[in-house]
C-alpha positions in Angstrom: 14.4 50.1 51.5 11.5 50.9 49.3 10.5 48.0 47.2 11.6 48.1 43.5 8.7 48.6 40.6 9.6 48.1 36.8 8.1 50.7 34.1 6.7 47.3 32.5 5.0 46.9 35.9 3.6 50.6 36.1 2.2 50.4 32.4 -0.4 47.7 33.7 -2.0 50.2 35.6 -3.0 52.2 32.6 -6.3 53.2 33.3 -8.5 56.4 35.5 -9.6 53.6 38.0 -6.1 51.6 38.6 -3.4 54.7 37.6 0.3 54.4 38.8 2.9 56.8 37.7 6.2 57.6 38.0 7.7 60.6 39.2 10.8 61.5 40.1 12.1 58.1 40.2 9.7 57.0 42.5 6.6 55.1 41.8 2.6 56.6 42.6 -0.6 55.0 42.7 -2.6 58.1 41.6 -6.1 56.5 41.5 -7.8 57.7 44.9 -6.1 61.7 44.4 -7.0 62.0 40.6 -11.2 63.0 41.6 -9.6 65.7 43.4 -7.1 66.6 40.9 -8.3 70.1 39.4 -7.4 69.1 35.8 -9.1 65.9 36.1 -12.1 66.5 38.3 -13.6 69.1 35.7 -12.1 67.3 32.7 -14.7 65.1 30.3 -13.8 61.3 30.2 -10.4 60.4 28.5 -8.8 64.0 29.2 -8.0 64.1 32.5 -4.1 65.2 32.5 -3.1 62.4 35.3 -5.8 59.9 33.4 -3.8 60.7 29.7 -0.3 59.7 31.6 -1.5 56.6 33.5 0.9 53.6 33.5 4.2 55.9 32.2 6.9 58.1 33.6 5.0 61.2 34.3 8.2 63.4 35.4 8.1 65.8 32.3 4.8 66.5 32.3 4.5 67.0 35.8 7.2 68.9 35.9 6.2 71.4 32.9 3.2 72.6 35.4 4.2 71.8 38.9 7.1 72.7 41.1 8.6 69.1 43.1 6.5 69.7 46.4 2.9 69.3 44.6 4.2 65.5 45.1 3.9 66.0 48.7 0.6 67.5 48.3 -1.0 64.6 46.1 0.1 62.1 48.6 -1.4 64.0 51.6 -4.8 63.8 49.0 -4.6 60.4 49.0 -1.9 59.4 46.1 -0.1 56.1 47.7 3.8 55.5 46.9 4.3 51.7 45.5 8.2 52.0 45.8 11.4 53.1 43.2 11.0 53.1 39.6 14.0 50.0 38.7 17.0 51.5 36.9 15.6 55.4 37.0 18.5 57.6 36.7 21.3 55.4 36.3 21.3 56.2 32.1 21.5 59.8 32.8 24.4 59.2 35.4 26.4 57.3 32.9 25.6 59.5 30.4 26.9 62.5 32.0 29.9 60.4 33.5 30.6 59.9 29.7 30.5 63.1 28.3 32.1 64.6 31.1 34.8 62.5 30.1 34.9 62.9 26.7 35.1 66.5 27.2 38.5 66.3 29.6 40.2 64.0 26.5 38.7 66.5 23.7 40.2 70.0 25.8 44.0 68.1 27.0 47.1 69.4 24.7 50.7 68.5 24.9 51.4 72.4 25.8 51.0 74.5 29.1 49.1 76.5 27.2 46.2 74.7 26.2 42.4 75.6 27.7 41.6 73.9 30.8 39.3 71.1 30.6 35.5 71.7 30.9 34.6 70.6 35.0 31.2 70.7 36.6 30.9 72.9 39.2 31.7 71.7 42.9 29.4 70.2 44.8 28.8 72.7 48.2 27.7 71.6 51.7 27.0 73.9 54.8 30.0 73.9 57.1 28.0 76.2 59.2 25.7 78.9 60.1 25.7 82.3 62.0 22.4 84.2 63.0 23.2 87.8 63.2 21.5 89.8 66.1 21.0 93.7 66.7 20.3 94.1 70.7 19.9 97.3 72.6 19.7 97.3 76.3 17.8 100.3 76.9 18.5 101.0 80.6 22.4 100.8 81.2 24.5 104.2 80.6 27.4 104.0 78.4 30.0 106.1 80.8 29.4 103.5 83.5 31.1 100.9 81.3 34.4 99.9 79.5 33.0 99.3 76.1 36.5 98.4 74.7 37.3 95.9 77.4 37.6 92.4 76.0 35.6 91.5 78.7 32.5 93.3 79.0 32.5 91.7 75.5 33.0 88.3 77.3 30.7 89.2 79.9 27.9 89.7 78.0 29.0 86.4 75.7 28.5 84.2 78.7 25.2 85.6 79.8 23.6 84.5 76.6 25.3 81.3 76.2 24.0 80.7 80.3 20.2 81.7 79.3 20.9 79.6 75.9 21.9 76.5 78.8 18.6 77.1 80.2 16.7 76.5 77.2 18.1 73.7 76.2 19.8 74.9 73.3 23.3 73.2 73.0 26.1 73.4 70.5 25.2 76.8 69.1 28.7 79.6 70.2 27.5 83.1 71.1 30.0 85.8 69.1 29.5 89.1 70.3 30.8 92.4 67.9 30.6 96.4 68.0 29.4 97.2 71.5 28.8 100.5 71.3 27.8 103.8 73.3 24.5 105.5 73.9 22.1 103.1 74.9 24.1 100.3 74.6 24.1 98.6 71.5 25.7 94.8 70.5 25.7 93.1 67.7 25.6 89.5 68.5 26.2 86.0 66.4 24.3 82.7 67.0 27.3 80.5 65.5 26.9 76.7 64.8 28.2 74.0 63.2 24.9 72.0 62.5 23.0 74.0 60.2 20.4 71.7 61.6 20.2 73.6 64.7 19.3 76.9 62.9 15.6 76.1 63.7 16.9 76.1 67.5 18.2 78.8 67.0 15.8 81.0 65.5 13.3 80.1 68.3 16.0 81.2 71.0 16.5 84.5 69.0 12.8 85.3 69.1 11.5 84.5 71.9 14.3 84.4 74.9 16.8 87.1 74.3 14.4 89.1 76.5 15.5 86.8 79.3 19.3 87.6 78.9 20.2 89.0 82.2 23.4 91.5 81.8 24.5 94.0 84.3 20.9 94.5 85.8 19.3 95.1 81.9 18.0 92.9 79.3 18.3 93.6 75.6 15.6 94.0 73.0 15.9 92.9 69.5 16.2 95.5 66.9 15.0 95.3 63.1 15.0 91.7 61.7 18.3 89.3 62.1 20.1 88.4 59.3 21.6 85.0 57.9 25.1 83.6 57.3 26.1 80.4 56.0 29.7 79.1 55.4 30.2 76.6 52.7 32.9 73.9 51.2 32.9 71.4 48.5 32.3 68.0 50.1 36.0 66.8 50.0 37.2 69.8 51.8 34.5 69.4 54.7 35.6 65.8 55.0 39.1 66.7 54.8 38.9 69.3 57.7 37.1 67.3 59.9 33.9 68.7 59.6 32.0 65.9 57.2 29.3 64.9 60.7 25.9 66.3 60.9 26.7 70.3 59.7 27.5 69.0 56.3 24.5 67.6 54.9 21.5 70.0 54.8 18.0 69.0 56.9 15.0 68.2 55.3 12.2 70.1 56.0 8.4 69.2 54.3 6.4 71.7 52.4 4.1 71.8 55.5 7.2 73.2 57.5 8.0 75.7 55.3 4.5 76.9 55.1 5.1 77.5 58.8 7.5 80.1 58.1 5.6 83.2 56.1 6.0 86.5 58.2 8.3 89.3 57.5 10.8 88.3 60.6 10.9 84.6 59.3 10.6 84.0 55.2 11.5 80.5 54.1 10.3 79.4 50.3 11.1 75.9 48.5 12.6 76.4 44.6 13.5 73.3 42.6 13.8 70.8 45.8 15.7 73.2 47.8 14.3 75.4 51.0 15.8 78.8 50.9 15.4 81.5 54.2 15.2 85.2 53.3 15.7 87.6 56.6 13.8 90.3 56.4 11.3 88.3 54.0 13.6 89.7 51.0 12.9 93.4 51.8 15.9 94.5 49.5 14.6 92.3 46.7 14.1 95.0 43.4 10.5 93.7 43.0 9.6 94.2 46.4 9.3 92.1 49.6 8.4 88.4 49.4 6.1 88.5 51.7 3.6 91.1 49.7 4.4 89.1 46.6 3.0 86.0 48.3 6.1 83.7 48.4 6.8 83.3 51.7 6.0 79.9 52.7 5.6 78.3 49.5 6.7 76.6 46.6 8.0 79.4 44.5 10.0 77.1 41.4 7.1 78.0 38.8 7.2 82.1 39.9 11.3 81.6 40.1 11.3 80.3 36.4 9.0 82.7 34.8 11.4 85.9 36.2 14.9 84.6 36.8 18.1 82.3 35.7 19.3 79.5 38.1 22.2 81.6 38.6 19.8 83.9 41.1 20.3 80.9 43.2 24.4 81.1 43.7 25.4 82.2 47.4 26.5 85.5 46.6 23.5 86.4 44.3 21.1 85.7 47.5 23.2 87.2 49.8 22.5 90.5 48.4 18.6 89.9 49.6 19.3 88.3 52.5 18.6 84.9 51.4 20.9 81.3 52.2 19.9 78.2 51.7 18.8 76.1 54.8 17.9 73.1 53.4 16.5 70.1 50.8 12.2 69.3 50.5 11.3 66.1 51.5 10.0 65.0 48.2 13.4 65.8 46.9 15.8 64.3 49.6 16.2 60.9 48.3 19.2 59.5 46.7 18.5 60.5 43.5 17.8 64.2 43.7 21.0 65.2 42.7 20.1 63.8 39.0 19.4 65.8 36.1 15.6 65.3 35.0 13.9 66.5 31.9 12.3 69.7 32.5 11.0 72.1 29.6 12.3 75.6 29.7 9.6 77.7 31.4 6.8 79.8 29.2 8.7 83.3 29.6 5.1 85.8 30.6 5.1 89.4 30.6 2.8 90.3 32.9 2.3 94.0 31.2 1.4 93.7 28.1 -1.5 95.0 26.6 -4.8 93.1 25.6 -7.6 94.0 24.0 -11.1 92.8 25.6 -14.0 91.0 24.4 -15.7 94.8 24.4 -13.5 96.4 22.7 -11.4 98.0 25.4 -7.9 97.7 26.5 -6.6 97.0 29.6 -2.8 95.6 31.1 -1.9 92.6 32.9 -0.2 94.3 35.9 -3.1 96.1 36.6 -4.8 93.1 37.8 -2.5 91.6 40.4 -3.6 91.2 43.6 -5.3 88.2 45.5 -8.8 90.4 45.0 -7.9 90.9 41.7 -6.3 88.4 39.8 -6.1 88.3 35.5 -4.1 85.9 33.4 -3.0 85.2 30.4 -2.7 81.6 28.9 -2.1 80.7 25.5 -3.3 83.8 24.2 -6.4 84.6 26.5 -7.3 86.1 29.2 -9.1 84.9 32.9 -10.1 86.6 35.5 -9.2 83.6 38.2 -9.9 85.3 41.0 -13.0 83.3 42.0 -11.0 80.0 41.7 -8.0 81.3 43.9 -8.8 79.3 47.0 -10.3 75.8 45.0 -6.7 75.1 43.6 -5.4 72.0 44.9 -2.1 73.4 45.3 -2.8 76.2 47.1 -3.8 79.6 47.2 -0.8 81.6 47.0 1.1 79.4 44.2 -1.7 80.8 42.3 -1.6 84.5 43.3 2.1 84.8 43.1 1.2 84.5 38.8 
């Protein structure tokens, strides 16, 4: 275990050349990252933003400007972690505990007809997953087969689950659905229990299907698979058995999930959790992720600005193809579950009208593409295209605004 650091500890380091923090609970020595640190580097003396919240708990104000991964990135620029901040999050906890409380004694009647007390919503784990397949195997001819024999069905079940043997890939069930003339069509199901063997999964699914052998043919993969994820509240998956490793999420760095940022394979991080979107979001009203430059990043700050945390319910990302698949790194300690202070997000519209230095007038929208990037902040207007690639946080964070 980590060892533990008081505030009154952290507040000695005060200063730009010996600067802890804390964030998050956790405790930074922020000295060798803050040169590099955009808003210090090109800051005069005394203004730096990390150098004005030296020796404190920097949570809110790094959390007003910065989604929760930009932790991982100051550490991989040279910020060291000194331990856990003593006693962080234990007020908040009893706090809650109390009100919660208060509010069950305040709602309770002596009738059957009094309002059910206030409850926090359940707390969901994956159960499991299902990776949902179109194949067509161009070269058979329907009339020479019983499509509605249970087992051609079977058939073709075990010679994916054999090639799946082959490659190692254990523990994941093969469902197969709606085999179906013409060229002969299945829609097939990569079922597990682990959601930690999605990853597994998705590498089987793109690059061995081809090596399915099934009555002298082998498939090809049609469009882009899709995602389903079963979930329970915590007590039910430990009631039914299933509380081993399917019902805790993996963790999975921001480095990871930059890793997955094509069409096929979309994962983003928002607020601490990594989120897949099939199909990179294509049914998405604003248009596919991956032309809005959130696949593979940190998309909390872009989330915010457009959308309630409600988008984030299962059935709300179902509709785009989206599931969660699991927690960010610099979020997976015991004590990201906690509520932190966070202000509410500065609400842009990106169309509105602005008049130029020259007189003209020109609109926001107009101006957003990598190439072509305008912004408004507190009341003016930047071109930041030219800065794009020298944020520290990364180019596309900065685009998708």
């Amino acid at each position: 275990s980590q060892e533990l650091v008081s505030l009154e500890a952290v507040a000695v380091h005060n200063v730009q050349a010996d600067c802890w923090v804390a964030l998050r609970c956790k405790v930074y020595d922020m000295t060798p990252f803050i040169p590099l640190h955009t808003a210090d580097k090109y800051a005069s003396a005394g203004n730096g933003a990390i150098e004005k919240l030296c020796g404190s708990d920097a949570t809110a104000g790094f959390e007003a400007v910065h989604p929760i991964s930009y932790i991982d990135v100051s550490i991989s620029m040279g910020a060291v972690s000194q331990g856990s901040l003593a006693g962080c999050g234990s007020a908040a906890s009893n706090t809650q505990t109390t009100q919660t409380t208060q509010a069950t004694q305040t709602t309770q009647a002596p009738t059957s007809t009094a309002a059910p007390a206030t409850t926090l919503p359940p707390d969901l784990v994956p159960v499991n997953a299902t990776l949902w397949y179109d194949l067509r195997f161009p070269n058979l001819v329907a009339s020479s087969q019983d499509l509605t024999s249970v087992q051609t069905e079977t058939s073709l079940s075990v010679a994916i689950a054999h090639t799946m043997a082959q490659q190692g890939l254990s523990n994941v069930r093969c469902l197969v659905t709606s085999l179906t003339p013409g060229s002969i069509q299945a829609r097939v199901g990569l079922f597990m229990t682990d959601v930690g063997q999605l990853e597994n999964a998705r590498q089987f699914g793109k690059n061995h299907f081809t090596k399915v052998s099934w009555l002298n043919d082998s498939p090809t993969v049609q469009g882009t698979p899709t995602l389903d994820v079963g979930y329970a509240t915590s007590s039910a998956a430990s009631t039914s058995g299933t509380a081993g490793a399917g019902v805790s999420f993996p963790v999975y760095t921001i480095g990871q999930v930059r890793d997955h940022n094509s069409n096929v394979d979309c994962w983003m991080a928002i607020h601490g959790k990594v989120y897949s979107f099939m199909g990179a979001g294509g049914s998405h009203p604003a248009g596919n992720f991956l032309s809005l430059g959130l696949c593979g990043v940190d998309a909390s700050a872009t989330f915010d600005l457009h959308h309630p945390l409600s988008y984030l319910g299962i059935s709300a990302l179902k509709k785009i193809g989206g599931a969660q698949l699991g927690t960010l790194s610099s979020a997976s300690a015991e004590d990201a579950g906690r509520a932190y202070p966070r202000p509410s997000p500065v609400q842009v519209l990106p169309n509105i009208q602005v008049t130029l230095s020259g007189g003209s007038t020109d609109f926001l929208q107009k101006h957003n593409l990598g190439r072509d990037c305008w912004m408004a902040l507190h009341g003016d207007v930047y071109d930041a295209t030219s800065m794009l690639g020298q944020h520290d946080g990364g180019r596309a964070n900065v685009e998708a605004l």
